[in-house]
C-alpha positions in Angstrom: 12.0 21.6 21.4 9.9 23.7 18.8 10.6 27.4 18.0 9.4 29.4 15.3 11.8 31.8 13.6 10.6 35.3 12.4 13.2 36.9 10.2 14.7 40.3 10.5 15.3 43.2 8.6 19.0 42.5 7.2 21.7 43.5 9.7 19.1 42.7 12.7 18.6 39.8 14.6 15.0 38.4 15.4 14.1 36.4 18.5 11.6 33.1 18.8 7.9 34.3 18.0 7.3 31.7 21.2 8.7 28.9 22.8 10.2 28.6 26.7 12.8 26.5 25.2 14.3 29.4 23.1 17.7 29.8 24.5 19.5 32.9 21.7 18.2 34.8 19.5 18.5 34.1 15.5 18.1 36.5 12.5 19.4 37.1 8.9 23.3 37.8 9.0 26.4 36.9 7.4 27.9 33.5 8.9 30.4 34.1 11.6 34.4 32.7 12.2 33.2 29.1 13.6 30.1 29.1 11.5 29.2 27.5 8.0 26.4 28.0 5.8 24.3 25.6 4.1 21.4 26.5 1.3 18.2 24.3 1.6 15.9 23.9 -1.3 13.7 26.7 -0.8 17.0 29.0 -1.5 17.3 30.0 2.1 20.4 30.1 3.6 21.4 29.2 7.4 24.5 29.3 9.1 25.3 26.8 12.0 28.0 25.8 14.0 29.0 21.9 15.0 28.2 18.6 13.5 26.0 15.6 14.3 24.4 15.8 17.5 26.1 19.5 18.4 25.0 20.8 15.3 23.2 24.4 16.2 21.7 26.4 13.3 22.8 30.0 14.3 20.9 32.8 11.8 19.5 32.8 8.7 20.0 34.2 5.5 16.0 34.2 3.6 15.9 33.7 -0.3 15.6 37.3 -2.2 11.7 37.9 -1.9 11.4 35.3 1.3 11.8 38.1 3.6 8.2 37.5 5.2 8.5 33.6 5.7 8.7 32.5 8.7 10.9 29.4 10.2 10.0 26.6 12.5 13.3 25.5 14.4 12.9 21.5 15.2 15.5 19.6 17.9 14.0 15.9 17.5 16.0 12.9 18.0 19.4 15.0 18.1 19.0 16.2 14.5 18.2 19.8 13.5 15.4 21.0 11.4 14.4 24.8 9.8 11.4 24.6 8.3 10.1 27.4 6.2 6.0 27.7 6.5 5.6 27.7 3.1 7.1 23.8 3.4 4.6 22.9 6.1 1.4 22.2 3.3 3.3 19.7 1.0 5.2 18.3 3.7 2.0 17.2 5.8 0.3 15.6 2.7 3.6 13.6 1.7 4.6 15.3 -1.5 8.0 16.3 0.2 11.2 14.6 1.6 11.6 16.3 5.0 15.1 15.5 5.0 15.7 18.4 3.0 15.2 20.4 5.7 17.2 18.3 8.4 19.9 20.5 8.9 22.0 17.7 10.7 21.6 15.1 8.0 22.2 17.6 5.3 25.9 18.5 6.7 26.7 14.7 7.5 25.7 14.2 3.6 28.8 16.9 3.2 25.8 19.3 1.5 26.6 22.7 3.3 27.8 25.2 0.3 31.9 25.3 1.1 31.5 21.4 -0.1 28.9 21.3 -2.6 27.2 23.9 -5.0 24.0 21.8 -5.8 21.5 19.6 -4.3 20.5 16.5 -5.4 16.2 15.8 -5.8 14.8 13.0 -7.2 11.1 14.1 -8.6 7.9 12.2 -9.7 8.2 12.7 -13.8 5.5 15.0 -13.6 7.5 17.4 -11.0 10.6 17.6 -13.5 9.3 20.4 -15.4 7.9 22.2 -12.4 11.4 22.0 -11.0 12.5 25.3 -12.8 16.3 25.8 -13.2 17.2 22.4 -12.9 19.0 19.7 -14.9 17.8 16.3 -15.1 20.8 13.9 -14.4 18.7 10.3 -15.2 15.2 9.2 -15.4 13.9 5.8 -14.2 11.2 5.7 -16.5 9.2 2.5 -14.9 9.4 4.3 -11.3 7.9 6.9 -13.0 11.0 9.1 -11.6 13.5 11.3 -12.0 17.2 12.6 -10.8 17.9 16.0 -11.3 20.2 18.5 -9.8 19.8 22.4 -8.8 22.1 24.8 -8.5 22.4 26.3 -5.3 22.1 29.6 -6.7 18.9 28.6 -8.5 16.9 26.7 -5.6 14.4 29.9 -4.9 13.5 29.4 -8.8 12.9 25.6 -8.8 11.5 26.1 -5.1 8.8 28.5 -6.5 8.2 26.2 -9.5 7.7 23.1 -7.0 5.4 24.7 -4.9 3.3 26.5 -7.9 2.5 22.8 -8.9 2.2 21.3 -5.9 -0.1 23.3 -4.6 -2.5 21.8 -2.2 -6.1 23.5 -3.5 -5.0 21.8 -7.2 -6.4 18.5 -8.3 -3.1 17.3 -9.6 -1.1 18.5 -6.7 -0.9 15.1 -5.5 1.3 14.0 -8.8 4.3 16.1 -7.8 6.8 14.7 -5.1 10.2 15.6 -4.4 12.7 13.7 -2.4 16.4 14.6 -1.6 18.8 12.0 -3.7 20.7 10.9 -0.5 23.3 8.4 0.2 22.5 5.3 2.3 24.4 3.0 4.1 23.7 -0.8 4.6 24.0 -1.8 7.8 24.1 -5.7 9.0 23.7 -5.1 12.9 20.0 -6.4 13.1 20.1 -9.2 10.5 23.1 -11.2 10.8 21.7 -12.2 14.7 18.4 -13.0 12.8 20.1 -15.4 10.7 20.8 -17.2 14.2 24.8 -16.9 12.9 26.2 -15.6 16.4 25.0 -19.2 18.4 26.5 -21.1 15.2 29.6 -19.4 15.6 29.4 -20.0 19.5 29.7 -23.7 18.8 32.0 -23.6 16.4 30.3 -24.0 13.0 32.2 -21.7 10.8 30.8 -22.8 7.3 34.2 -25.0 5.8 32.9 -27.5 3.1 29.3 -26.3 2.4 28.3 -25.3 -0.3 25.7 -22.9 -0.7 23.4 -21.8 -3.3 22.4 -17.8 -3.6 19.5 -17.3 -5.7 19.4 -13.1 -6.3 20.1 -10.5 -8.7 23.5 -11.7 -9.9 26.9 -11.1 -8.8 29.7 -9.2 -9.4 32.2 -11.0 -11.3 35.5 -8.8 -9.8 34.3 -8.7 -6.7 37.5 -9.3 -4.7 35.7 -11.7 -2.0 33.9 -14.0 -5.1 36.2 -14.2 -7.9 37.4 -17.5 -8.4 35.5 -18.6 -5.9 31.7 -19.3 -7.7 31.9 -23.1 -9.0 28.3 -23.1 -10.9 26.1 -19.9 -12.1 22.9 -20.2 -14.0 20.2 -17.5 -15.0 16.9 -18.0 -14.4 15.4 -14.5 -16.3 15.3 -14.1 -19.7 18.7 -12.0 -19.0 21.9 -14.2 -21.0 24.5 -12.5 -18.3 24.3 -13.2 -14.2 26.0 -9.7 -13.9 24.9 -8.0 -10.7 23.2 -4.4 -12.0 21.0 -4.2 -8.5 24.1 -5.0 -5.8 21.9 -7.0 -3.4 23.0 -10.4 -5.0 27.0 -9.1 -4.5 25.8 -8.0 -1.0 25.2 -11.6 -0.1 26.9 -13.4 -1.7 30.3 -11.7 -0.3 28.4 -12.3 2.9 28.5 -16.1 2.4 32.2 -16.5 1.0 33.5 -13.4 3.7 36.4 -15.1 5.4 35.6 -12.7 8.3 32.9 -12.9 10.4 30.5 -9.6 9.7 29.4 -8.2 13.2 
């Protein structure tokens, strides 16, 4: 379902511009008993009721001086996105992380403004200084990148910078990029049947007496399912410690030593 939003005068509300799938009217207002609000990085503020796959955005609150933009309402794949039009340019050519208009992913990364006052980019190192307002929180100087945060109450400002830079009609619009800093989560459902684990289980192989050799990033010395378990470590880089500073080498090595069968 697609439906473009046309804000209201303040006070008013303001139906779809189109769409047969429009099922209630939304417009600028204050949110409601039920409702939260959540402020995306363009400083425009939307109040919606639910979580996850009931999630419904239910008005919307523009930025001071984003009174005219209008706002496409996406339903795809049980999440909901508000897009403003002025995101639609530097979305379609890459330069922007779309989740920071997913609505639904924004609340389950606990974003929405009663839990947090900022949000969380990560910029090309060209884009920081475009990104007025904002503090830079780390740089990762061979990516080229940097982490920065914005207040809430200052995203209209950084938005305006973003977009002044990343306009699409400049020849160096292409070096500014901005994705939302959000928190993943591993998840082993996929590989551990590619391993072909499941049929050794299935005939009793459970792994007593091998030994196995991980060759990765390192591991972490503490971690509660390798510590005093390791019998011989060696480094291979020019690095004197095996120290795990990338977590992937911890991630499988606890897989190996787990006393419990990951599912």
């Amino acid at each position: 379902m697609l439906v473009t939003l046309v804000p209201a005068v303040a006070g008013t509300e303001a139906g779809p511009r189109t769409g047969p799938g429009a099922d209630r009217s939304v417009g600028p207002r204050a949110a409601m008993p039920g409702q939260r609000v959540i402020t995306l990085i363009s400083g425009d503020r939307f109040a919606f009721t639910g979580s996850a796959g009931a999630l419904e955005v239910a008005g919307v609150t523009p930025a001071r001086g984003r009174e005219h933009i209008a706002f496409t309402r996406i339903r795809a794949d049980g999440h909901e996105y508000v897009i403003p039009v002025d995101a639609t340019e530097a979305l379609g050519s890459g330069r922007l992380d779309r989740q920071f208009f997913d609505i639904t992913a924004l609340v389950a990364q606990g974003l929405y403004d009663t839990a947090r006052a900022d949000i969380p980019p990560i910029v090309t190192a060209e884009a920081g200084p475009a990104l007025r307002s904002s503090t830079q929180r780390e740089a990762f100087s061979s990516l080229g990148l940097t982490a920065h945060t914005v207040r809430k109450s200052e995203t209209a400002t950084a938005w305006r910078g973003f977009l002044a830079a990343a306009d699409g009609a400049s020849r160096t619009a292409g070096r500014y990029k901005l994705w939302l800093d959000a928190k993943v989560k591993a998840s082993l459902d996929r590989s551990v049947a590619m391993t072909g684990a499941p049929s050794a289980w299935g005939k009793g192989l459970d792994g007593k007496g091998v030994k196995v050799a991980v060759l990765d990033s390192g591991y972490d010395l503490n971690h509660p399912d390798l510590k005093n378990r390791i019998s011989a470590e060696r480094n291979f880089t020019w690095d004197e410690s095996v120290a795990d500073l990338n977590g992937h080498g911890t991630h499988v090595a606890s897989g190996v030593f787990n006393d419990r069968r990951i599912r």
